[in-house]
N, C-alpha and C positions, 0 to 999 in steps of 0.2 A: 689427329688432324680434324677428325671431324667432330669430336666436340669443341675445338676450337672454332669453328666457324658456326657452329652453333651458338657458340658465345659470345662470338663478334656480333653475328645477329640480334640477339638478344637487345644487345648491347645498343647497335642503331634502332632498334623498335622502340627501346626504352626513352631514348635519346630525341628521336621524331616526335614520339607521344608527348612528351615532358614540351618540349619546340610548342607546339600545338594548342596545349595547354597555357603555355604562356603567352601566346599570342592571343586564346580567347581572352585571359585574367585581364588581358593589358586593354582591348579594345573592345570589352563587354562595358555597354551603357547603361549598366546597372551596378550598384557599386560591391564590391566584394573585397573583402579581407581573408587571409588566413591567419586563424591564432591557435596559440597553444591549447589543446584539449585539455591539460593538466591544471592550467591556472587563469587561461582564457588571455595573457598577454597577445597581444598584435605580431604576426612575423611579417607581415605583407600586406598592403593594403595598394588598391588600380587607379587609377586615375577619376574615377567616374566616384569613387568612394571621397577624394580628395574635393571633388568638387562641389558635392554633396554635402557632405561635412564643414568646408571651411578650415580644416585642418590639415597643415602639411607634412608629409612623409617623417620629415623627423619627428615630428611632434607624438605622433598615435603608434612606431616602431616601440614595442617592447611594453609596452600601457597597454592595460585591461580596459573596454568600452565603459567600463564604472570610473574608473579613475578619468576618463577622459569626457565623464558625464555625457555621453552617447545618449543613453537612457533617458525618453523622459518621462518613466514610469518608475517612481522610486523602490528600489531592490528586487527588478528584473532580473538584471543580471547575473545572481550567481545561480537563480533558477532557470535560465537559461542553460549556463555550462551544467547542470547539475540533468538536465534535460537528453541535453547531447551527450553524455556520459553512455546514456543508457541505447540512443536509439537518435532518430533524424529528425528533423522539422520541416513542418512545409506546409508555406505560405500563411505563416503569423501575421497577421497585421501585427503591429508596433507602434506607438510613436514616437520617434525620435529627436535628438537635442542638436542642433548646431552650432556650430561655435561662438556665431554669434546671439544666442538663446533663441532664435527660432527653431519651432518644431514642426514636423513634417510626420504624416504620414508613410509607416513602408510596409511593404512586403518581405517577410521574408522567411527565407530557405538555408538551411546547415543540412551538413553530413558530416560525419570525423572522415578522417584517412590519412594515413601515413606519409609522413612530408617528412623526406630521408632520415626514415626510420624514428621518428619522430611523431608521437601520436599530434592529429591536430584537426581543426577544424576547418571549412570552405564554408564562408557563408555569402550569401549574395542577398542584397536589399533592393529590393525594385520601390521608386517612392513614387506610391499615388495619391501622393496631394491633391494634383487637379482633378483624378479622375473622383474621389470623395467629392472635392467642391462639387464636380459636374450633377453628383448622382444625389446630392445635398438639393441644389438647387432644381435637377427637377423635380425631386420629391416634392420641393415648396412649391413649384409651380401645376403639380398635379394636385395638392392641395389648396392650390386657389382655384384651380379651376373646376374641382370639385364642387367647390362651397357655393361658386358662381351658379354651377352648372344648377344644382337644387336649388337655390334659394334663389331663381329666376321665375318672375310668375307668368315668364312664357312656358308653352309644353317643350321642353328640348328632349333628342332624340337621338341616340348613334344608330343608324342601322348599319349592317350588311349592305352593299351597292346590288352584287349580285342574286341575292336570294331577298333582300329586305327583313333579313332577321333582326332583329332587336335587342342590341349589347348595353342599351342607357338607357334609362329615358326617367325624367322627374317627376315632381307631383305632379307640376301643368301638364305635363302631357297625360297623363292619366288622368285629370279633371275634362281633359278635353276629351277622350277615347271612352272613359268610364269603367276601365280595365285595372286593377291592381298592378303593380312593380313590377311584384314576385310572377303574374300571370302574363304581362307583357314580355318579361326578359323570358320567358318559354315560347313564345311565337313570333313569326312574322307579321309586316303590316296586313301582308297579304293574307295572314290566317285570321288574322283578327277583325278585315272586311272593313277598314280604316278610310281606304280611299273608296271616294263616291263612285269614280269615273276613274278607272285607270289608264287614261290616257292622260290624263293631268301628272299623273308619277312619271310617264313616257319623254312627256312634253319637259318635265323641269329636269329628267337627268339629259335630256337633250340640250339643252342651255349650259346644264354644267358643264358638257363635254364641250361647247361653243364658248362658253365665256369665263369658264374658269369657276365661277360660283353664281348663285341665282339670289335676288333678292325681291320680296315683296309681289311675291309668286300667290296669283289664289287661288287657292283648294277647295274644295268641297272633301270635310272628314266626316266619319258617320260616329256617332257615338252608341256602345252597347245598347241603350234604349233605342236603337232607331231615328231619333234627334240629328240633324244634319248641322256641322256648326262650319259656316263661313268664315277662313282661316287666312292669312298673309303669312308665305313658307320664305325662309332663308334659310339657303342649305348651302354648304362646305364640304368640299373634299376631303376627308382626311385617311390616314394609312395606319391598320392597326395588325399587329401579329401577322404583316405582310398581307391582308386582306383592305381592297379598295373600300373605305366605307364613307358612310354621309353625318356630318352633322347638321342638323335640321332644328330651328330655332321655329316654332307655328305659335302666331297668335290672333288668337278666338277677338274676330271684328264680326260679330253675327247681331250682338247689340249694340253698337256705334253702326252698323248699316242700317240695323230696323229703323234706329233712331233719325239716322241723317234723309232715309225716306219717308217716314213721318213728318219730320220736317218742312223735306220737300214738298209733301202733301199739303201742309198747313201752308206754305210759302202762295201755292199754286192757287188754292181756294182764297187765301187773303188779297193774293193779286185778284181774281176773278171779280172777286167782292168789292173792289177799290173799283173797278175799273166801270160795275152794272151803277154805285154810287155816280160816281163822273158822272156818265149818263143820262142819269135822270137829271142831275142837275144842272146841266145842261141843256136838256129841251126847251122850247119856248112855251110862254104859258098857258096859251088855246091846246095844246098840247095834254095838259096835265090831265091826268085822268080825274081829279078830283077840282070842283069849282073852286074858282080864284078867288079869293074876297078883296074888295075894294073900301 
């Protein structure tokens, strides 16, 4: 009696397991087939594989991914089955064929196992098309922003928010500083004695926190020779490896000021000069310091 209820047990564990199992096959959103281990025919393929595919149930029951040109990597396939003969797979990129000859990026995973005594295979394909385009496209766009980033003859700058350490920064900004790349990306602004007046650093991360970002902010920066160069700072917010940081765009207005005062100076003397002219010639002529001739 009591290996019989032993076996009954068995028997529902088997039964619930199997239940379980079918329930994940059926409403896993990723697509999965079972096929034969022996020749790689299809016994089973879920919903989310059909839709994937473009192929319906009858079409892909009893057909090998080859015959059903799945593949869109020519003679995959038997090196595939020839793979899981020996041992598991996990997380192959692929790319795959639709039925309508679009192809897709997947993921995917196999195991053999025994499907009523029946050697076979589970495989499941997760397809990250969009996540490639996603990872494509920012690739491109940290590659523009790169290019941007150096080939700006402004100084540009990533710091650190909280300590002011220094994870970027381009030519310009080392023509502005007089520090190497390689010596800045080792220090902060702060070790490297950048700002004149640190309260101007105070001042502009206080704006950023008021207004979201700062523009056209002036600094006084100190260059390695001691040289002080009068700078216009636009700095950004940004978030890197989960640390607050700053992008800072600074550009060196130290000779468009000399010059615009220069000017000004010439402006002021040319007025002064205009105006001592007037004046004389304007006095009357008992006036003139030099005799009148008649």
């Amino acid at each position: 009696m009591r290996e019989v209820i032993i076996d009954t047990n068995d028997r529902e564990a088997s039964c619930l397991s199997e239940g379980k199992f079918a329930s994940v096959f059926a409403q896993c959103p990723d697509a999965m087939i079972i096929a034969s281990l022996i020749d790689g025919h299809i016994m089973d393929a879920n919903a989310a594989f059909v839709e994937r595919t473009g192929l319906t149930l009858d079409e892909v029951i009893g057909k090998t991914p080859t015959q059903l040109d799945l593949w869109a990597v020519l003679g995959i396939g038997p090196k595939v089955l020839q793979q899981l003969q020996t041992g598991n797979i996990h997380n192959l990129e692929i790319p795959f064929r639709r039925k309508n000859g679009e192809t897709f990026s997947g993921l995917m995973s196999a195991q053999p196992f025994d499907q009523s005594s029946t050697p076979a295979i589970l495989v499941i394909v997760r397809d990250i098309t969009q996540r490639k385009q996603a990872q494509q496209q920012l690739q491109l766009s940290e590659e523009k922003f790169a290019k941007a980033f150096h080939a700006s003859p402004d100084g540009l700058a990533i710091t650190r928010q909280q300590d002011g350490m220094l994870l970027e920064v381009n030519e310009g900004f080392c023509r502005i500083t007089g520090y190497s790349e390689a010596y800045c990306l080792e220090h902060s602004t702060f070790d490297l004695g950048v700002w004149v007046d640190l309260g101007d650093r105070s001042r502009l991360i206080e704006q950023l926190k008021r207004h979201g970002s700062v523009r056209d902010f002036r600094a006084r920066l100190r260059n390695v020779d001691g040289s002080i160069k009068l700078c216009e700072l636009s700095s950004h917010p940004i978030v890197i490896a989960g640390d607050d940081c700053l992008l800072t765009i600074a550009r060196d207005i130290t000779e468009s000021r000399q010059m615009q005062e220069k000017l000004h100076l010439a402006a002021t003397v040319f007025e002064s000069n205009s105006r001592g002219r007037a004046h004389y010639r304007h006095q009357p002529a008992h006036q003139c310091s030099k005799p009148c001739l008649h």
